[in-house]
N, C-alpha and C positions, 0 to 999 in steps of 0.2 A: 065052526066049519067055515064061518064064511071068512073069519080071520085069518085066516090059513089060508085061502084063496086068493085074499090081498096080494098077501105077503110076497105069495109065490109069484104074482103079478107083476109085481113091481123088481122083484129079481131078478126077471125075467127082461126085462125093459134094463135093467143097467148091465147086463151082461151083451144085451142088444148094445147099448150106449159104448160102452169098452168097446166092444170088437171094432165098432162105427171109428172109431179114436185111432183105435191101432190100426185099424185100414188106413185111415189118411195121415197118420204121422208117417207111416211106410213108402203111401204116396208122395210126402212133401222131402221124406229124403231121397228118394228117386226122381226128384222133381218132375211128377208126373201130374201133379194134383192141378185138378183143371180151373181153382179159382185162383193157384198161384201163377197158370199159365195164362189168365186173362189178364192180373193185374201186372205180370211181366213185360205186356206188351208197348205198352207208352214209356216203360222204363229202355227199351231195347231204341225203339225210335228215337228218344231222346241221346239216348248215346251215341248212336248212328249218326246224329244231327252233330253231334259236335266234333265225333272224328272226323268226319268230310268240311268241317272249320274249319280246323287244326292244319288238315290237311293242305284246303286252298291258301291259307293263311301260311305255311310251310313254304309250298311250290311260291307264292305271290314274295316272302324272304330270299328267297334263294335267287330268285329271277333280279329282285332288286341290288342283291351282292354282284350279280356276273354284272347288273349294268353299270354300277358303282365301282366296279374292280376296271372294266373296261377305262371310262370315262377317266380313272385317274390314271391308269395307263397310259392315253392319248395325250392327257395332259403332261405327265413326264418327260413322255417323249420329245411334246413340243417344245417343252422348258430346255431340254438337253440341247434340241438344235438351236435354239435363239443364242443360248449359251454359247456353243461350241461359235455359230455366226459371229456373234458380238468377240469372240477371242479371236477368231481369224481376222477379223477387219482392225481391229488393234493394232495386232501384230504386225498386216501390213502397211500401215499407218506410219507404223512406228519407223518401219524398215523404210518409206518412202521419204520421210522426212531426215531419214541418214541418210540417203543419200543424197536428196537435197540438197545438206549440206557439205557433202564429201564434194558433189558437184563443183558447190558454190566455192571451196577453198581451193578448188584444181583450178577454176576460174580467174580467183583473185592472186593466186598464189601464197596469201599468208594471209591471215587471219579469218575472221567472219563476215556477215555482210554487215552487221551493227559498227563491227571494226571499221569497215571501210566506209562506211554512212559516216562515224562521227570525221575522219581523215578529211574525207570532200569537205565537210562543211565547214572544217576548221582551215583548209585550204582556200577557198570560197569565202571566210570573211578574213581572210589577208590580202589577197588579193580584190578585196570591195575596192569601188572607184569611191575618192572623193567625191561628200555631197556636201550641199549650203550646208547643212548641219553640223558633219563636222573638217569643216573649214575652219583655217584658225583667222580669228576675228580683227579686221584690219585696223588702223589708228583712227581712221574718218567714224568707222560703227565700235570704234569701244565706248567705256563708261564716260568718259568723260568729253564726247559731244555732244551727250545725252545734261552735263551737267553733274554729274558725280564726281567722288575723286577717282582716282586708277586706283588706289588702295582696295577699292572693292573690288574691282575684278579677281584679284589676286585670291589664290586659296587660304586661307585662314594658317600659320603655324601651328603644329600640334602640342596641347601643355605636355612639356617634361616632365610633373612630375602631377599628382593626382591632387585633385580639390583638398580632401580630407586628410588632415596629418596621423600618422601612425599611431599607434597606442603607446608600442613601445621608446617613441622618440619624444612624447611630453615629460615624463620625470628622468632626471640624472639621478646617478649610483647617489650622487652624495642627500638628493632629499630624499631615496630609499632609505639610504642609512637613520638618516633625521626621524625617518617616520616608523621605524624597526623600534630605534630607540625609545621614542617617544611611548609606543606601545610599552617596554619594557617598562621604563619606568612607572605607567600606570598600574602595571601588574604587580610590582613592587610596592606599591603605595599603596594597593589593596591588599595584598597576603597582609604587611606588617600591621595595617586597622583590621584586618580578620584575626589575626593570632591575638593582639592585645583585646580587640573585645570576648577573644575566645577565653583568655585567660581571667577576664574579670566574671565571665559566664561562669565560669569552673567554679573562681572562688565562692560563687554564691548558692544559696538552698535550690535555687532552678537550671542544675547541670543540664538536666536533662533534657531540657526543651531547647537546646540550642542548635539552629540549624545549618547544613554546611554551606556554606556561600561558594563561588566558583565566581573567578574573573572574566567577562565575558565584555563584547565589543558588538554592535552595531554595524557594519559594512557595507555598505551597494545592498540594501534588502536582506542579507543571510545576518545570522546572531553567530561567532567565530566566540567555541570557549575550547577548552580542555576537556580530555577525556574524564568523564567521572562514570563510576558504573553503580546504578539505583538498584535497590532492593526492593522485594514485594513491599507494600501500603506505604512506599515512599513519598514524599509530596514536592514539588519544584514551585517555586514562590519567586517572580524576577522583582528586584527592585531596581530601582533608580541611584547610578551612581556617579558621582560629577568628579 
């Protein structure tokens, strides 16, 4: 009996509990429920706080664009008129100094005034008066009261023809020829000692190793030979030939 009293006790208490549940789930989707509407409140403050930021932070941007839009207005402007001044004062600058000199040739009647500047001046020293300076120097003040000969006074002759003789006027045709020759014949007298050593090369067991010679000269610092054209792992070997 008393088991059953329990039982029915505590039934009773979770059916209490449920209803207790379903009351405030109803209230918290209604948002009516009074501990959601206490801890709502610092949450609404706090946003409140920062849209009125936002806000001044907004209005304080916007204020700074009209000042900034302004200010580079002003300055545009003033660039445009310095501009425009600076073009106007040029131009008539430009137009004053024509005529100037449109002036200045209605004046003179032909040319410029640098024209007429250098004319005076060149007029001006033909017409200079003689001075001591250039006086011409009488028999009593020449060189030779002084003890000189008169030979010095006198302007020196100019050489005719130059210190240094030509290049082309040291050798005549005929020791060109002598020395054309002379080459020739050296080249001669090596081809025929290159074929006959070539030929004794040949005849022997070491064809092989034998190297091609080329006639060449010495001149003013450059080595003057014939054309020979080398092949790869070729080797040039100069010797001494008398």
């Amino acid at each position: 009996m008393g088991r059953a009293t329990q039982l029915a006790t505590k039934r009773q208490k979770l059916i209490a509990e449920q209803t207790m549940l379903r009351k405030s789930l109803a209230l918290l989707e209604s948002d009516t429920h009074e501990d959601l509407l206490s801890r709502l409140v610092p949450l609404e403050l706090e946003r409140a706080r920062s849209i009125a930021r936002a806000e001044t932070m907004s209005a304080h941007l916007v204020h700074s664009a009209d000042v900034i839009y302004v200010y580079e207005c002003e300055e545009a402007e003033k660039e445009y008129e310095l501009s425009c001044s600076k073009l106007k004062n040029d131009m008539l600058e430009e137009i004053r100094l024509e005529m100037e000199r449109v002036k200045e040739q209605k004046r003179s009647g032909f040319g410029s005034a640098s024209y007429n500047k250098a004319a005076l001046a060149l007029q001006r020293q033909t017409n200079m008066r003689k001075t001591r300076s250039s006086k011409k120097p009488t028999s009593n003040r020449g060189l030779g009261s002084l003890g000189f000969a008169d030979d010095w006074g006198r302007p020196a002759p100019k050489r005719l023809n130059t210190v240094f003789t030509p290049l082309h006027k040291t050798l005549s045709a005929i020791e060109i020829a002598e020395d054309v020759e002379f080459v020739e014949n050296l080249e001669r007298a090596f081809n025929e000692s290159e074929e006959a050593s070539r030929r004794r090369k040949t005849s022997s067991a070491n064809a092989d190793a034998c190297p091609t010679s080329v006639f060449a000269r010495f001149v003013r610092g450059k080595v003057l030979y014939r054309d020979l054209v080398l092949q790869e792992d070729d080797h040039v070997r100069v010797t001494k030939f008398i």
